[in-house]
Residue frames as a rotation matrix with the C-alpha (Angstrom) as fourth column:
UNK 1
0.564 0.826 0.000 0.00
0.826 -0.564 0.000 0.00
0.000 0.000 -1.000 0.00
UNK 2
0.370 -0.604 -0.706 2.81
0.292 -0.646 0.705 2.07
-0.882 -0.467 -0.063 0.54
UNK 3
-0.643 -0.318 0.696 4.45
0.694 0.141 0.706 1.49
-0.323 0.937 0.131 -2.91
UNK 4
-0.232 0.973 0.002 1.11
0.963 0.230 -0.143 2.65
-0.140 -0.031 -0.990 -3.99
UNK 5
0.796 0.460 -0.394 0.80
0.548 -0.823 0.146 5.59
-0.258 -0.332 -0.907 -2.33
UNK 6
0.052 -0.861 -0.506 3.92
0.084 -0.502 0.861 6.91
-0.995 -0.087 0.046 -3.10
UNK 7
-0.768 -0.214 0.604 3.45
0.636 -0.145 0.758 6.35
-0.075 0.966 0.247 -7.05
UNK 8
0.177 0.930 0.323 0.48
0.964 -0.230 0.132 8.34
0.197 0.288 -0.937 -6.62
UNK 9
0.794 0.067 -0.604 1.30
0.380 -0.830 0.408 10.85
-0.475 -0.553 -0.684 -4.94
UNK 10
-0.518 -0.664 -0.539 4.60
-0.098 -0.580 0.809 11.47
-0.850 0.472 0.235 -7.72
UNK 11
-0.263 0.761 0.593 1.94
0.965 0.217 0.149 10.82
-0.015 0.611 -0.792 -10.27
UNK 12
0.624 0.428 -0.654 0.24
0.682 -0.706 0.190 13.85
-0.380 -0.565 -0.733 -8.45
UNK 13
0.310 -0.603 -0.735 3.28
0.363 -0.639 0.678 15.87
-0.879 -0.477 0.021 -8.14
UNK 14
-0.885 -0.454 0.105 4.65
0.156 -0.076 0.985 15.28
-0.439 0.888 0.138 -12.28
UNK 15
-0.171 0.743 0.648 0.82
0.985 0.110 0.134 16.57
0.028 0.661 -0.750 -13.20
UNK 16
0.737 0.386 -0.555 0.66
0.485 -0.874 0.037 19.37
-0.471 -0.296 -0.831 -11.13
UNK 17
-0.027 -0.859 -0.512 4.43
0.254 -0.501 0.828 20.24
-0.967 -0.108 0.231 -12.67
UNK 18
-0.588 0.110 0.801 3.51
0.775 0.360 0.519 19.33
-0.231 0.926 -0.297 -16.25
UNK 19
0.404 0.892 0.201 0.32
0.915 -0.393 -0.093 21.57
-0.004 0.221 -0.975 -15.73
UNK 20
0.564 -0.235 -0.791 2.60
0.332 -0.813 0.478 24.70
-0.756 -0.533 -0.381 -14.38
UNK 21
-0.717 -0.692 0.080 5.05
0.243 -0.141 0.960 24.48
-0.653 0.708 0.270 -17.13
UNK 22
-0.306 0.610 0.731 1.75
0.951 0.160 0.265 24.55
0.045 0.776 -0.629 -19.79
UNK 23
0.730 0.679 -0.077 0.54
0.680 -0.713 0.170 27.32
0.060 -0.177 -0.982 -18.24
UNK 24
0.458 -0.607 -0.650 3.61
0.067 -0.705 0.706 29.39
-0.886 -0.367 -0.282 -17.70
UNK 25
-0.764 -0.642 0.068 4.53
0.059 0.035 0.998 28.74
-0.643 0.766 0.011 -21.27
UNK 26
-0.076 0.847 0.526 1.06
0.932 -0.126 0.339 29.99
0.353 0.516 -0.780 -22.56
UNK 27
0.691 0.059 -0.721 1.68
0.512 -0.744 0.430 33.16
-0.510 -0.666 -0.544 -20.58
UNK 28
-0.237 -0.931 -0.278 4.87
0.076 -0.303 0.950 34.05
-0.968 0.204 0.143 -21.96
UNK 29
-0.600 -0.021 0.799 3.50
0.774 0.238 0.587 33.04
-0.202 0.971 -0.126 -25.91
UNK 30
0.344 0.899 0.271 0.51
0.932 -0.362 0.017 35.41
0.113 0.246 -0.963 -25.09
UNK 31
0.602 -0.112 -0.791 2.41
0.260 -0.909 0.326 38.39
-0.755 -0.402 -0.518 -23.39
UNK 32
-0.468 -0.857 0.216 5.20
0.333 0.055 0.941 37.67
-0.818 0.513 0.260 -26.57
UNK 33
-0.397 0.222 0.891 2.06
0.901 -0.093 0.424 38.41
0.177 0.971 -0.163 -29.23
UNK 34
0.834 0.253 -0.491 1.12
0.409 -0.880 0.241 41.49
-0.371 -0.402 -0.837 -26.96
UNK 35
0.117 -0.894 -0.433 4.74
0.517 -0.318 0.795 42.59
-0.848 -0.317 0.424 -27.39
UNK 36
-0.539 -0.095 0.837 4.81
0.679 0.539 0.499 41.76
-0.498 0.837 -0.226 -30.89
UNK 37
0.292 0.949 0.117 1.27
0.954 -0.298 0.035 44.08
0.069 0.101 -0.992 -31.49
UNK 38
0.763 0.153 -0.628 2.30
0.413 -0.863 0.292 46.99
-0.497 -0.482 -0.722 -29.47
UNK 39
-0.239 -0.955 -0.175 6.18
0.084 -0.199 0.976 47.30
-0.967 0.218 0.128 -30.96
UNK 40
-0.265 0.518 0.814 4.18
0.942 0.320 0.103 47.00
-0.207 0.794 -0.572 -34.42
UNK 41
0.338 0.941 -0.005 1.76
0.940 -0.338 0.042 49.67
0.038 -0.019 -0.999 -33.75
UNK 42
0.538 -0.417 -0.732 4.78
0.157 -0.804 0.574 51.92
-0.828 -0.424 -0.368 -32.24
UNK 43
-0.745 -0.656 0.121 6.70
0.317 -0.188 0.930 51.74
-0.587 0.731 0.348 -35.54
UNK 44
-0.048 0.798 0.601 3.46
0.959 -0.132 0.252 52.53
0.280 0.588 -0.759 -37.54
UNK 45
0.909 0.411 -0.073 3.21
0.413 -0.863 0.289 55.81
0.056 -0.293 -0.954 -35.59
UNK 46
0.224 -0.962 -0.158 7.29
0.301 -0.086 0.950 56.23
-0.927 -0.260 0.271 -35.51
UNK 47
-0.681 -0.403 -0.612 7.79
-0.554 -0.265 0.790 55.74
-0.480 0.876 -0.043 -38.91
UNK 48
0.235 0.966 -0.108 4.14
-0.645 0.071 -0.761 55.70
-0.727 0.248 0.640 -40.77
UNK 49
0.558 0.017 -0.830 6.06
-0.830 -0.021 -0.558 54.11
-0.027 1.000 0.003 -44.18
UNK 50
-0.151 -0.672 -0.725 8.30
-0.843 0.471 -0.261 51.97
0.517 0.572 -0.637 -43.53
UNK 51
-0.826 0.214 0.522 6.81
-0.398 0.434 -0.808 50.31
-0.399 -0.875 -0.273 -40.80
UNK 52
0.167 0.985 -0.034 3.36
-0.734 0.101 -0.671 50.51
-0.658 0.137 0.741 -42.56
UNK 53
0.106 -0.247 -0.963 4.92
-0.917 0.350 -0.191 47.91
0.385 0.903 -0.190 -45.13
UNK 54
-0.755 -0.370 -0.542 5.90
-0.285 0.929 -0.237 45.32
0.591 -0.024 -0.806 -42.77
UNK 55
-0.607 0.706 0.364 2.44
-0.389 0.135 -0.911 45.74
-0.693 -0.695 0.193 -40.88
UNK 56
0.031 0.665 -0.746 0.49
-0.998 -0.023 -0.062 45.20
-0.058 0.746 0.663 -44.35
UNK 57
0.054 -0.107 0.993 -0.21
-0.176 0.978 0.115 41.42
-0.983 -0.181 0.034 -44.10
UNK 58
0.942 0.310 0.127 -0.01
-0.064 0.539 -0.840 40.91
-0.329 0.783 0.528 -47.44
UNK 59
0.676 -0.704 -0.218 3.45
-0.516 -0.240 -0.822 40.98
0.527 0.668 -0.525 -47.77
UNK 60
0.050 -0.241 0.969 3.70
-0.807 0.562 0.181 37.95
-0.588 -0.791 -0.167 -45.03
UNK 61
-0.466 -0.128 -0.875 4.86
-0.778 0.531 0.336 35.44
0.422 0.837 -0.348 -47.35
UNK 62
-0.901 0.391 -0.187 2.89
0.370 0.919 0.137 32.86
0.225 0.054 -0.973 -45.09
UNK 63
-0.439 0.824 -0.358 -0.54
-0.812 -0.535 -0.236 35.52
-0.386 0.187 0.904 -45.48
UNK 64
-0.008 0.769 -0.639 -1.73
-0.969 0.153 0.196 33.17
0.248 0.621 0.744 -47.80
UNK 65
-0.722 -0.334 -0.606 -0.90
0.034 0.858 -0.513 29.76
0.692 -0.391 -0.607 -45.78
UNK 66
-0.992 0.014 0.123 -2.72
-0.094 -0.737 -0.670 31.10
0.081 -0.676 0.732 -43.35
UNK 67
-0.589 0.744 -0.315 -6.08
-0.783 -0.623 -0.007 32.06
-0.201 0.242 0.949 -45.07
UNK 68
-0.407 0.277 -0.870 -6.32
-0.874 0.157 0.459 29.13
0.264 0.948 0.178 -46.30
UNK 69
-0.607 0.171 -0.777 -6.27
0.323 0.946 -0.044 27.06
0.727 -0.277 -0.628 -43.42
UNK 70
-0.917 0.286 -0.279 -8.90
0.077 -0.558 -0.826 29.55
-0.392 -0.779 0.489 -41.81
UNK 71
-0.518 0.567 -0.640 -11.15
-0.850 -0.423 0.314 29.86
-0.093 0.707 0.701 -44.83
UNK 72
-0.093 0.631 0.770 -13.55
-0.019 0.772 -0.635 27.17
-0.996 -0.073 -0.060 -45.10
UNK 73
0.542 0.810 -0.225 -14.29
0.053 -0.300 -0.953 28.25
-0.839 0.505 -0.206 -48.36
UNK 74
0.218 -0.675 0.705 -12.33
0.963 0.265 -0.044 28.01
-0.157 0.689 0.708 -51.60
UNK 75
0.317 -0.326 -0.890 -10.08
-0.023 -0.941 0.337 30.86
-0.948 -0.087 -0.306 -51.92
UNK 76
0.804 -0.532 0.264 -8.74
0.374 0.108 -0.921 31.97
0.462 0.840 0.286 -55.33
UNK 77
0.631 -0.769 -0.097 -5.22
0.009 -0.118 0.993 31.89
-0.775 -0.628 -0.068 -55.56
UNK 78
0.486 -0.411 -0.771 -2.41
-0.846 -0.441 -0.299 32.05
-0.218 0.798 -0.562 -58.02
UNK 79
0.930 -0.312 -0.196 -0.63
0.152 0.809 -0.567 29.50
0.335 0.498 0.800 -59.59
UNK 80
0.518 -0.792 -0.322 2.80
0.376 -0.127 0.918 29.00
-0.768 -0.597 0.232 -58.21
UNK 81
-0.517 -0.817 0.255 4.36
0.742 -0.279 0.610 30.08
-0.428 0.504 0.750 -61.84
UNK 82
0.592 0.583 0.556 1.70
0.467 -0.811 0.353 33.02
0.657 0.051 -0.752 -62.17
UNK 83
0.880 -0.265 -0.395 3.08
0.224 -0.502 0.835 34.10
-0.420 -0.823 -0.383 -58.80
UNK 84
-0.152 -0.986 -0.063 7.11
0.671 -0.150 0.726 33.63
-0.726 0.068 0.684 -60.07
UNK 85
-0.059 -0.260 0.964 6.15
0.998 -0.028 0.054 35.49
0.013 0.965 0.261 -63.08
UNK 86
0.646 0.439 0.624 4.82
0.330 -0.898 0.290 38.39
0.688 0.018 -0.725 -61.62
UNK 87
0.814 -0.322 -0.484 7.51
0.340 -0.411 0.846 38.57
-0.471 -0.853 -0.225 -59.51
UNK 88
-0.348 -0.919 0.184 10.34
0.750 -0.156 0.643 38.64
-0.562 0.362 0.743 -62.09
UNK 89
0.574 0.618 0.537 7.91
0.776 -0.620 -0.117 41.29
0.260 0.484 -0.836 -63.51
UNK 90
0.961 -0.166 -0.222 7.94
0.114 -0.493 0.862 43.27
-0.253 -0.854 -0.455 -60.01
UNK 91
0.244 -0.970 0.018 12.07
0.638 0.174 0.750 42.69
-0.731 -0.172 0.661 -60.42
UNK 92
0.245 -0.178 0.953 12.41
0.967 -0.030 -0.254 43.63
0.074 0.984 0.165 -63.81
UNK 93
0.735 0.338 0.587 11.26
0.362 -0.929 0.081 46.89
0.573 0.153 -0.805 -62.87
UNK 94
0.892 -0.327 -0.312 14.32
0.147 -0.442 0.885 47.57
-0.428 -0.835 -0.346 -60.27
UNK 95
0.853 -0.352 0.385 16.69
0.364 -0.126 -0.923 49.09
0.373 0.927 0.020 -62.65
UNK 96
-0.177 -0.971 -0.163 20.31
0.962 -0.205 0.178 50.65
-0.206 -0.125 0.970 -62.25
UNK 97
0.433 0.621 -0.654 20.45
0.292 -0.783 -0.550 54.14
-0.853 0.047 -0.520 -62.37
UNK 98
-0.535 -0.790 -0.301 22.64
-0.220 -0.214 0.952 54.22
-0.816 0.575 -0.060 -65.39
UNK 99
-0.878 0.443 0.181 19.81
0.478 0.797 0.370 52.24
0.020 0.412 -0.911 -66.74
UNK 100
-0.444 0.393 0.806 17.14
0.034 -0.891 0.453 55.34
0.896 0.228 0.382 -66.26
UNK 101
-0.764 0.090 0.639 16.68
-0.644 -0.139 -0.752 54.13
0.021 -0.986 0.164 -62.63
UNK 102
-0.775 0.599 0.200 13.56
0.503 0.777 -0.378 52.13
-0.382 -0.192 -0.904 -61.43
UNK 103
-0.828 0.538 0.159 10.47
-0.024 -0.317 0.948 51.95
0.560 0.781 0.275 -62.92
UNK 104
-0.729 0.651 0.214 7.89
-0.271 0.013 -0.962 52.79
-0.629 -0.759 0.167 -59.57
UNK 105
-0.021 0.909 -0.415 4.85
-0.983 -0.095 -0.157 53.39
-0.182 0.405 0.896 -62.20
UNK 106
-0.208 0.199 -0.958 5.47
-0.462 0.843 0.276 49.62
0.862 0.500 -0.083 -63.91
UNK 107
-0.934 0.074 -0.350 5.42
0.308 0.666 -0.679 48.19
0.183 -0.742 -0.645 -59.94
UNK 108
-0.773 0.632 -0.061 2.33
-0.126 -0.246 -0.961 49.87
-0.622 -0.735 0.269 -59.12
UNK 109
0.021 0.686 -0.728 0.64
-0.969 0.193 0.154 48.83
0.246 0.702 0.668 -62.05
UNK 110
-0.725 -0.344 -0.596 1.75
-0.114 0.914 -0.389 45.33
0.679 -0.214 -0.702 -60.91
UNK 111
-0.949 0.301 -0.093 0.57
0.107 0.031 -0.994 45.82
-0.296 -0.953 -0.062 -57.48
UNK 112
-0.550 0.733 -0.400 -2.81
-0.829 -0.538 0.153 47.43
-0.103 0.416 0.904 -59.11
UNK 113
-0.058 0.637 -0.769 -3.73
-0.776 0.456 0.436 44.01
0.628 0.622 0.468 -60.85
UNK 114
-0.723 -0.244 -0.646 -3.14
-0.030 0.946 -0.323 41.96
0.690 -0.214 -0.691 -58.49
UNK 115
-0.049 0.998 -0.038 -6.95
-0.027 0.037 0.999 41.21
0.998 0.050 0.026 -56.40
UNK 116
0.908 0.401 -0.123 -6.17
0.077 0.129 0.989 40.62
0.413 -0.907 0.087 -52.99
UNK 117
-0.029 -0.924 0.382 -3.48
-0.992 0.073 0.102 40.55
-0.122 -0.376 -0.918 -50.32
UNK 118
0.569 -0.174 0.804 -3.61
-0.290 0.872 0.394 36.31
-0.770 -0.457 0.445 -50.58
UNK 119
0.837 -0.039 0.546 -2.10
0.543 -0.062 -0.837 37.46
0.066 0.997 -0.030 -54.18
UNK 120
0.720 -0.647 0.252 0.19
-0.592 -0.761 -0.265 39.45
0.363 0.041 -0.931 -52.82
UNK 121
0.383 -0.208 0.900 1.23
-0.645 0.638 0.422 37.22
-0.662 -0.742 0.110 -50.28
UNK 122
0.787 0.015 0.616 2.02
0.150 0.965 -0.215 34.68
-0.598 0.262 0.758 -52.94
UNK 123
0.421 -0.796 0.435 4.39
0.026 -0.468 -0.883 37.19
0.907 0.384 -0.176 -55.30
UNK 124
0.819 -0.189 0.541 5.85
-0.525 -0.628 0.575 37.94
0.231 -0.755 -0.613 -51.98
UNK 125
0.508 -0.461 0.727 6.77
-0.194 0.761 0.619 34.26
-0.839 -0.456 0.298 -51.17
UNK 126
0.540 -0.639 0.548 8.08
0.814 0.563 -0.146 33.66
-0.215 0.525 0.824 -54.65
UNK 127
0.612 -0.675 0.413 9.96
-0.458 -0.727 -0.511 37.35
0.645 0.124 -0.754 -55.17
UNK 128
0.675 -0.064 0.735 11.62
-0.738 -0.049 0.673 35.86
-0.007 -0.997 -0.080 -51.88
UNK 129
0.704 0.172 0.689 11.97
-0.125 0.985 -0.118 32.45
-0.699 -0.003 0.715 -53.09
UNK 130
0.955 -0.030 0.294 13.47
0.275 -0.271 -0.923 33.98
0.107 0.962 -0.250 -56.45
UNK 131
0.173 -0.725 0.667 16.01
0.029 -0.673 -0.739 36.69
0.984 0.147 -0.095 -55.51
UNK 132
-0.054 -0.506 -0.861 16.66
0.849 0.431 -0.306 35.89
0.526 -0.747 0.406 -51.60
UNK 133
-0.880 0.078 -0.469 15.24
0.262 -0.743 -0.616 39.30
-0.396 -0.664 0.634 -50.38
UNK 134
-0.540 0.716 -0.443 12.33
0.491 -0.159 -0.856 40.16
-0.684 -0.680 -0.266 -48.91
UNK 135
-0.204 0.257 0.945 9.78
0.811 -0.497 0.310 42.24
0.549 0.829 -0.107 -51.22
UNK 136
0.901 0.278 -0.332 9.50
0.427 -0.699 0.574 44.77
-0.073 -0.659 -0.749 -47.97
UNK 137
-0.073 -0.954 -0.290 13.55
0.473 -0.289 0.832 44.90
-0.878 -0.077 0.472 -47.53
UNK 138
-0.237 -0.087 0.968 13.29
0.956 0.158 0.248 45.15
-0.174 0.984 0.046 -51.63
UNK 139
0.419 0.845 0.333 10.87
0.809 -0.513 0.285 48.59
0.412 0.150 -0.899 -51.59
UNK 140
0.784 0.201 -0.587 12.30
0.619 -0.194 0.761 49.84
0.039 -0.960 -0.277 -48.83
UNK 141
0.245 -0.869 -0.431 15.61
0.499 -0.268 0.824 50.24
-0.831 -0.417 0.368 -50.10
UNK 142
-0.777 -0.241 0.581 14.86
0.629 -0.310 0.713 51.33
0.008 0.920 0.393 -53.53
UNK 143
0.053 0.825 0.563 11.87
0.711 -0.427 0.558 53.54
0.701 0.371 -0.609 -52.84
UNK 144
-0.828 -0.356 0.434 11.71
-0.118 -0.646 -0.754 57.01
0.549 -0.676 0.492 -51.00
UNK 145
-0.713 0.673 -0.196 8.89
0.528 0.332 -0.781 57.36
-0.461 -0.661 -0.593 -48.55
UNK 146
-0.176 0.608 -0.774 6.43
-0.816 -0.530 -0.230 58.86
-0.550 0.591 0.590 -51.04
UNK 147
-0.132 0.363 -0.923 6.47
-0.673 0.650 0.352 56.12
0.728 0.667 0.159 -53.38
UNK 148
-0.884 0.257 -0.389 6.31
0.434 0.760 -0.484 53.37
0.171 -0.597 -0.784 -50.32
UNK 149
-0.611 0.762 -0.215 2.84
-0.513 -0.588 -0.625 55.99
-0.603 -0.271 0.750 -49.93
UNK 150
0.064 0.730 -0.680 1.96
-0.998 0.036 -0.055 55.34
-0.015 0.682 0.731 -52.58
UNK 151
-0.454 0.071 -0.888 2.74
-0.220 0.957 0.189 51.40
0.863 0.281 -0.419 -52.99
UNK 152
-0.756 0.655 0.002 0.47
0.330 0.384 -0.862 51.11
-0.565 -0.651 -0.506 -49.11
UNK 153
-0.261 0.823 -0.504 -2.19
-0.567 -0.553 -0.610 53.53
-0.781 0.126 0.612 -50.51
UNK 154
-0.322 -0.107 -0.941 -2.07
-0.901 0.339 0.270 50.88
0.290 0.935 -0.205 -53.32
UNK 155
-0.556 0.038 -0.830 -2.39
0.254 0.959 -0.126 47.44
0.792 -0.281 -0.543 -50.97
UNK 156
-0.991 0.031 0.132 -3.81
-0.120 0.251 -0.960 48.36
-0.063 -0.967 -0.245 -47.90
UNK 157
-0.342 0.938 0.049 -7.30
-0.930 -0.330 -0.162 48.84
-0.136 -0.101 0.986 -49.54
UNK 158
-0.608 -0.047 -0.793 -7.05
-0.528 0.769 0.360 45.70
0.593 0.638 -0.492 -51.20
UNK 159
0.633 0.741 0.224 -9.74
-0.671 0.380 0.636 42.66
0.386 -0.553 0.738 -49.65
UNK 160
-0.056 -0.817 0.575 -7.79
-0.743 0.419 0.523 39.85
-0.667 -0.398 -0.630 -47.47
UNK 161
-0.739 0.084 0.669 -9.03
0.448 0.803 0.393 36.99
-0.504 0.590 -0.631 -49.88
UNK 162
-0.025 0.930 -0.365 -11.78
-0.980 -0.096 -0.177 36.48
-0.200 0.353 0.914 -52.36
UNK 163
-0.367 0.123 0.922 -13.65
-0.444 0.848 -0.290 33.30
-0.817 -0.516 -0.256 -52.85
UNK 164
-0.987 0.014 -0.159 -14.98
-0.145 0.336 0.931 31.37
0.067 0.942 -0.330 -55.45
């Protein structure tokens, strides 16, 4: 009976620890996406443009991973060589300046046709996939903060998905 009582009672002891650790490591994930939010929100109001680019969820190459496993519904989406193509578009357009410089208008016509952010989200992941930097980093460093104006004032209206 002893035996017993003693496995029970570490039984006991490696639940109640098991539970503490769960919980103290849900605390810490929740206070980390608070962090995460607020430090966001402060760069949005710091610096409206360049910040506002990496807040725009479409340009979260896993945006459209995401949607999809939220959406019940059938989402339209690009094709994975639609997506590369419109990125080496998007590229095309980042010229040398010897070369007459970039070509902002030919990206924002890009950006223009493209229907949603789960569209963006896909050029994102394959610009990424393509040329090993970011399409935010990409903007960011070839555009002044006017034209990043204009390339949010261009996405942010945009719908998150559209369905079939």
């Amino acid at each position: 009976m002893k035996q017993q009582t003693k496995l029970q009672i570490a039984g006991s002891v490696v639940f109640v620890a098991f539970g503490a650790s769960l919980y103290n490591a849900l605390r810490i994930r929740e206070q980390q996406q608070f962090k995460d939010a607020f430090l966001s929100l402060l760069m949005q109001k710091i610096n409206p443009t360049t910040a506002g680019l990496s807040a725009e969820a479409g340009f979260d190459i896993h945006y459209a991973a995401q949607v999809l496993r939220k959406v019940n519904g059938r989402v339209v989406v690009l094709k994975e060589s639609v997506a590369k193509s419109i990125a080496d578009r998007i590229h095309s357009n980042f010229r040398p300046w010897y070369l007459r410089g970039d070509n902002e208008e030919g990206v924002y016509a890009i950006l223009r046709k493209l229907k949603d952010k789960v569209q963006l989200s896909q050029v994102s992941k394959a610009y990424q996939e393509q040329y090993k930097i970011n399409l935010i980093d990409q903007l960011q460093q070839r555009f002044d903060a006017n034209e990043v104006k204009k390339v949010l004032a261009i996405v942010t209206p945009k719908s998150p998905y559209t369905t079939v």
